[in-house]
Z-matrix of the N, CA and C atoms (Angstrom, degrees):
N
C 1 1.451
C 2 1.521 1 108.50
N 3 1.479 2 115.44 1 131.81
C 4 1.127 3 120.25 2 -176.11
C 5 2.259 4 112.88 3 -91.16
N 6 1.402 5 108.47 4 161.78
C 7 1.323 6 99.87 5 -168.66
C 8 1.597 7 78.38 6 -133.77
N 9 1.614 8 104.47 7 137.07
C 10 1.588 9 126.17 8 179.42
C 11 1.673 10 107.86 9 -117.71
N 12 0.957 11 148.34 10 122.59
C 13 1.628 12 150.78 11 -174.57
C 14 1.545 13 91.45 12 -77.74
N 15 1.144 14 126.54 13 178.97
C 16 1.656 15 142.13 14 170.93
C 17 1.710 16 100.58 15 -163.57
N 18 1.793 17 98.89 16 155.26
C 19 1.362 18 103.14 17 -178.92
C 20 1.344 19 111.73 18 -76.90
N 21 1.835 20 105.18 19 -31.80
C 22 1.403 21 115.42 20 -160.53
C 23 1.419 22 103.85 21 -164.83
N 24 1.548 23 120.12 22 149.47
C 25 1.282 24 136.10 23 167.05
C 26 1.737 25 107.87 24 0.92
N 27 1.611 26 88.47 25 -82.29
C 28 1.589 27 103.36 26 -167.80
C 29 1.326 28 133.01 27 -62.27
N 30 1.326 29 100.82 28 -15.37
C 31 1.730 30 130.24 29 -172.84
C 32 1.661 31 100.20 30 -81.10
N 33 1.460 32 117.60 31 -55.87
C 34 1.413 33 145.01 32 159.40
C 35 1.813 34 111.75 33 -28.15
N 36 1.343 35 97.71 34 -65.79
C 37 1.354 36 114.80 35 176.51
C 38 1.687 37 115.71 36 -44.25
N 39 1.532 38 93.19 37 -74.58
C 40 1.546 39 123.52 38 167.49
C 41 1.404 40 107.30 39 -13.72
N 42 1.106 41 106.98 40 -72.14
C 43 1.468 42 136.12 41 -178.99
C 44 1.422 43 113.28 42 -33.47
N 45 1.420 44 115.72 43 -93.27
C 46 1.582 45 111.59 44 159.81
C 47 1.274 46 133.27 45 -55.75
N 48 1.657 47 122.30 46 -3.34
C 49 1.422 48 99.33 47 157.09
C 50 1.565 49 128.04 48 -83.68
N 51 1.448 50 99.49 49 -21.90
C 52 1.599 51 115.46 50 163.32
C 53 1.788 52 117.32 51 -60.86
N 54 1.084 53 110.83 52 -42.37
C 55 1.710 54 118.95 53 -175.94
C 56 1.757 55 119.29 54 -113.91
N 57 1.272 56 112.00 55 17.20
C 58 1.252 57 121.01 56 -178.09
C 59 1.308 58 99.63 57 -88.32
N 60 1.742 59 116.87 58 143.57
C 61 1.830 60 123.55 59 164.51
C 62 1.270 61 93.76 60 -76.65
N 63 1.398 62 109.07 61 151.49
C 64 1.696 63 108.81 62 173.81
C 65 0.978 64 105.09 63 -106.78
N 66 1.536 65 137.70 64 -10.65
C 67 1.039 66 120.46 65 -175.34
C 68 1.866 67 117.43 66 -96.77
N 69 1.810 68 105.58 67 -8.08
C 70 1.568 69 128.25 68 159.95
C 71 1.506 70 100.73 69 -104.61
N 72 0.901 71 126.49 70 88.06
C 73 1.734 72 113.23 71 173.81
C 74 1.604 73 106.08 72 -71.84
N 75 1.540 74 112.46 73 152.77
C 76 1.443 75 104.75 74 -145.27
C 77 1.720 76 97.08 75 -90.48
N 78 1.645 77 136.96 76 177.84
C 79 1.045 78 115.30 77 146.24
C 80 1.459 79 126.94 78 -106.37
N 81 1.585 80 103.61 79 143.38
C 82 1.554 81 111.03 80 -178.66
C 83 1.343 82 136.24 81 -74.71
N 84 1.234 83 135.87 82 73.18
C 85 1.619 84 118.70 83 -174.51
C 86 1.350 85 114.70 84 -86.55
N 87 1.517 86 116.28 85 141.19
C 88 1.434 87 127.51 86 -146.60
C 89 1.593 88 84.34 87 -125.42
N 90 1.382 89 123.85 88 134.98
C 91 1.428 90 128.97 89 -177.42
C 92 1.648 91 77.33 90 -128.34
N 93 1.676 92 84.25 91 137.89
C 94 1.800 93 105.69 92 159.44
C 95 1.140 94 98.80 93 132.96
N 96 1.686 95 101.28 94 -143.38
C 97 1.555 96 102.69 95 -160.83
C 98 1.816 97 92.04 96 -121.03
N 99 1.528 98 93.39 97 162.22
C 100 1.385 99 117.86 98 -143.45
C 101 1.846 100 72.63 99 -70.38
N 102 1.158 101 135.40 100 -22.49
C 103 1.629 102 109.15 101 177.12
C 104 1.256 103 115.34 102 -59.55
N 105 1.471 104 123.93 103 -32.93
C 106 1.074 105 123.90 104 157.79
C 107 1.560 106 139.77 105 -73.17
N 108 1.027 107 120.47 106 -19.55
C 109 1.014 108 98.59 107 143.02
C 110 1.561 109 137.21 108 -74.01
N 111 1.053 110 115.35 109 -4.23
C 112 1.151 111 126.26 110 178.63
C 113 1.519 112 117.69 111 -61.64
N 114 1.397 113 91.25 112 -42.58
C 115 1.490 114 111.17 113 -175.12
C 116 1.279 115 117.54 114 -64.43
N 117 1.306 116 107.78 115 -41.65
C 118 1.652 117 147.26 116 167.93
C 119 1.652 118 97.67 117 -22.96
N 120 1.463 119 100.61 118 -82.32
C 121 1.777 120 130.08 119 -163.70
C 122 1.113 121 84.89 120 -50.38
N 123 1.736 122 122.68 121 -72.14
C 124 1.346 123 120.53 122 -170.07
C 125 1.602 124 132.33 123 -42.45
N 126 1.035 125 91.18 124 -40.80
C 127 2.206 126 96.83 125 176.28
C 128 1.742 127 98.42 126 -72.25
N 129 1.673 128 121.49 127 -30.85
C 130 1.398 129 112.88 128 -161.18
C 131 1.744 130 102.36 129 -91.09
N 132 1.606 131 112.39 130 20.52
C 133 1.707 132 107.61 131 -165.41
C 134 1.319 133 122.10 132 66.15
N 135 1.180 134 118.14 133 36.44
C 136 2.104 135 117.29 134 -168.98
C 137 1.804 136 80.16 135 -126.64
N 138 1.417 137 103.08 136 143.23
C 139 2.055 138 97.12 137 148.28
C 140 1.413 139 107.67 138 -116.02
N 141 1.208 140 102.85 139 147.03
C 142 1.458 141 125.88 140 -155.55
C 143 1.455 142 78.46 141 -60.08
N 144 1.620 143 123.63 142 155.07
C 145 1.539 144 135.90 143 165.81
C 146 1.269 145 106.35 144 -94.34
């Protein structure tokens, strides 16, 4: 499994919806703090639980 850095959320996002298989959707691990992930869910349509 490969690991890609991002500047920001949306850039991140961007990214794998452009280069993602659709028929393997890829998995995401989000390092940091739970605000960020927060942010994460939020740009991808999820609300944080």
């Amino acid at each position: 499994m490969n690991a890609l850095p991002a500047r920001d959320v949306p850039d991140a996002l961007s990214w794998i919806s452009r280069h993602a298989d659709r028929s393997r959707p890829p998995v995401v691990l989000i390092l940091g703090s739970l605000y960020l992930a927060g942010e994460v869910l939020r740009a991808n349509g999820q609300v944080p639980g």
